[in-house]
N, C-alpha and C positions, 0 to 999 in steps of 0.2 A: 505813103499813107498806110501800106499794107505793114510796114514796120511800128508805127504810130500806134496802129491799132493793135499788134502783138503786145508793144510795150505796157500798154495799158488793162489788156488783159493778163497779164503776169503781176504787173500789180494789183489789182484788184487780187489776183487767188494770192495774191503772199498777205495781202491784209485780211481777207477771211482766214487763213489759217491760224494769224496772229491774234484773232480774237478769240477764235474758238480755242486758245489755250489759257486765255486773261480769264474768260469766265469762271472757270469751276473754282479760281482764287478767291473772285468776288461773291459767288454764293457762300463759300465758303465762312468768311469775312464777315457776314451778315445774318443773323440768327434773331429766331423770334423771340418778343420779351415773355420768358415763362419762368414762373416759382417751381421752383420744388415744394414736396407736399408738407417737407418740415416747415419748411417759410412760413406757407400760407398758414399752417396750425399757430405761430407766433403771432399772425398782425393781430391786433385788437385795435376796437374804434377807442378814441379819445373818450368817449363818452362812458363804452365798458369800463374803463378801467376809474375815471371819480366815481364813478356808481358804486365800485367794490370798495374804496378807500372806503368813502360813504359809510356804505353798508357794515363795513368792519369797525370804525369809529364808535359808529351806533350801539353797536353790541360789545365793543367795550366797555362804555360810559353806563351801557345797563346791568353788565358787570359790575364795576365800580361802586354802580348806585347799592347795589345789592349787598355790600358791605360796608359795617359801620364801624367807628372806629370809639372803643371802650376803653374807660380812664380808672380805674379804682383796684378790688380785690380788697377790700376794708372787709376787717373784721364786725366791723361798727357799724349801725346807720347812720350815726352824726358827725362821721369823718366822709362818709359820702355826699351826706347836706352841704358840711363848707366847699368841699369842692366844686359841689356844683353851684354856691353863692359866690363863688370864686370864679368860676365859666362866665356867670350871669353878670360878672363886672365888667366883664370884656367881651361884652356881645357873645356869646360862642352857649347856643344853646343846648341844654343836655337833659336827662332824666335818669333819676336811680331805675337798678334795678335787682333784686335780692337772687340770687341763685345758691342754689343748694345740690351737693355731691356729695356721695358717698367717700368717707373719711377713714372707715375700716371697720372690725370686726372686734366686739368684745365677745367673751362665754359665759356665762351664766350658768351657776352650778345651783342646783335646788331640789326641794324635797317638796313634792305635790302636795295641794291645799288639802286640808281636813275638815272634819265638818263642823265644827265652831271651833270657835276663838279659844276660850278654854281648854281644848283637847292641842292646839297650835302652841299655846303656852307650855302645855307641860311637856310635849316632846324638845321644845326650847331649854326649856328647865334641864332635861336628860339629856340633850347633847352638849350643852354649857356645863355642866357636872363631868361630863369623859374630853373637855378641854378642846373642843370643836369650834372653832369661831363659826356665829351661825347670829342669824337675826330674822323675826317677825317680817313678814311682808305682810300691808296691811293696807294695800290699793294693785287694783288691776284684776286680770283674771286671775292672778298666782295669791290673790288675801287669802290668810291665816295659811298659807305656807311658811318655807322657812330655807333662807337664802344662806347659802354655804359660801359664796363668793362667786364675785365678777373679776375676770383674769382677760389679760389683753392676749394670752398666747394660747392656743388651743392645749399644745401640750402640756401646759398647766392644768388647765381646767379639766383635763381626760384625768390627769392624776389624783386630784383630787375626788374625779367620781368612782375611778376605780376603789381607793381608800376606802370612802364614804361605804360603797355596796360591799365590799369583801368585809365589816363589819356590820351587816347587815340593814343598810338602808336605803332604800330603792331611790337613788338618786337620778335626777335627770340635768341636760344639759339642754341648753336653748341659746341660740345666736343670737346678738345684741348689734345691730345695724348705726353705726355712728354718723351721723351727717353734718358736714359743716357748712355754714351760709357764710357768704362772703353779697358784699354788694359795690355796684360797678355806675359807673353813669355812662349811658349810650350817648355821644355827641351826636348831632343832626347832621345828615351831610352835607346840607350847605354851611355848615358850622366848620366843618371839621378843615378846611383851609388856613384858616385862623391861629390852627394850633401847626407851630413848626418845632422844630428840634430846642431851641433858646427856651421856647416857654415849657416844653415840658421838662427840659434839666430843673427850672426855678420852681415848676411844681415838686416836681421828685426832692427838692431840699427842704419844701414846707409841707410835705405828707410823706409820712414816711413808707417805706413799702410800695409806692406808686408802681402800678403796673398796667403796662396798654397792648393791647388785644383789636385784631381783626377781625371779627365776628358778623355776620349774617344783620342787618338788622333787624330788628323788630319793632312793630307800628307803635309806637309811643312818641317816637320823635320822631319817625320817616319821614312825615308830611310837613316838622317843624319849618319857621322860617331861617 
């Protein structure tokens, strides 16, 4: 018995030792579930992220609306009318619109008004006599002056004032402001689907100079249907 019971207490301490060396494997082996703090900055709910699609969609399309899409640059009104009785045949509503820019600079060479007409005459008479080309102005603030010429290039126009004053005549120059009008039809945005690449080649062959523009719109046809 006394053997029995040695036997048994030797096994016993060779099996606690054998466990107490299995353990530190199995902690080891076994770790809690945790993110890193990049992770966690990554997850987004399902919901965050259509809300932002969403929200970006939104504000493109109010982008988009904010721009209209313009068909002309006619010199004409009545080449911007067909066009647009030409839109209006095909569902695709539009409205002219005339705009005007600066085109360039003329000069203006002239001799300051006098005090009647008579006295404007005969200094006419006297520069026409020493081969001056010159003419009567006889509207605006410059009447019964007297116009030595309109020249497109400045350094013309200084020539001839220099001229003019080195034989004595107190000549002046004045800028001439050109502007040209051109007129456009704004399509309607919900129009402006309608028009693809095929129709504006066949408009561009029945108006000539057709040019189209991205421009801002403006309330004339914003609201069109």
């Amino acid at each position: 018995m006394r053997w029995l019971f040695l036997l048994l207490l030797v096994i016993n301490i060779f099996y606690f030792v054998w466990n107490q060396q299995q353990l530190p494997g199995l902690a080891q082996s076994v770790s809690p579930f945790t993110l890193h703090s990049g992770e966690k900055d990554q997850i987004r709910l399902i919901s965050e992220e259509v809300y932002k699609r969403a929200s970006a969609s939104k504000n493109a399309r109010v982008a988009d609306a904010a721009q209209c899409l313009f068909l002309g640059g006619f010199e004409h009104q009545a080449d911007a009318a067909a066009l647009e009785q030409r839109l209006l045949s095909l569902d695709i509503m539009s409205n002219v619109h005339e705009r005007e820019a600066e085109a360039g600079v003329d000069y203006w060479v002239y001799l300051a008004p006098l005090g009647s007409r008579e006295a404007a005459l005969r200094q006419l008479k006297e520069l026409q006599s020493r081969a001056v080309d010159s003419y009567l102005i006889t509207q605006g603030d410059l009447a019964n002056g007297i116009s030595l010429g309109i020249f497109s290039r400045n350094d013309s126009a200084r020539s001839v004032l220099q001229r003019m004053r080195s034989i004595g005549y107190a000549a002046e120059l004045r800028e001439l402001r050109r502007a040209s009008r051109t007129f456009w039809l704004q399509v309607a945005p919900r129009s402006s689907y309608l028009i693809g690449d095929d129709l504006l080649v066949r408009l561009a062959k029945d108006f000539s100079g057709l040019q189209q523009q991205q421009n801002p719109c403006e309330n004339a046809v914003a609201s069109a249907p």
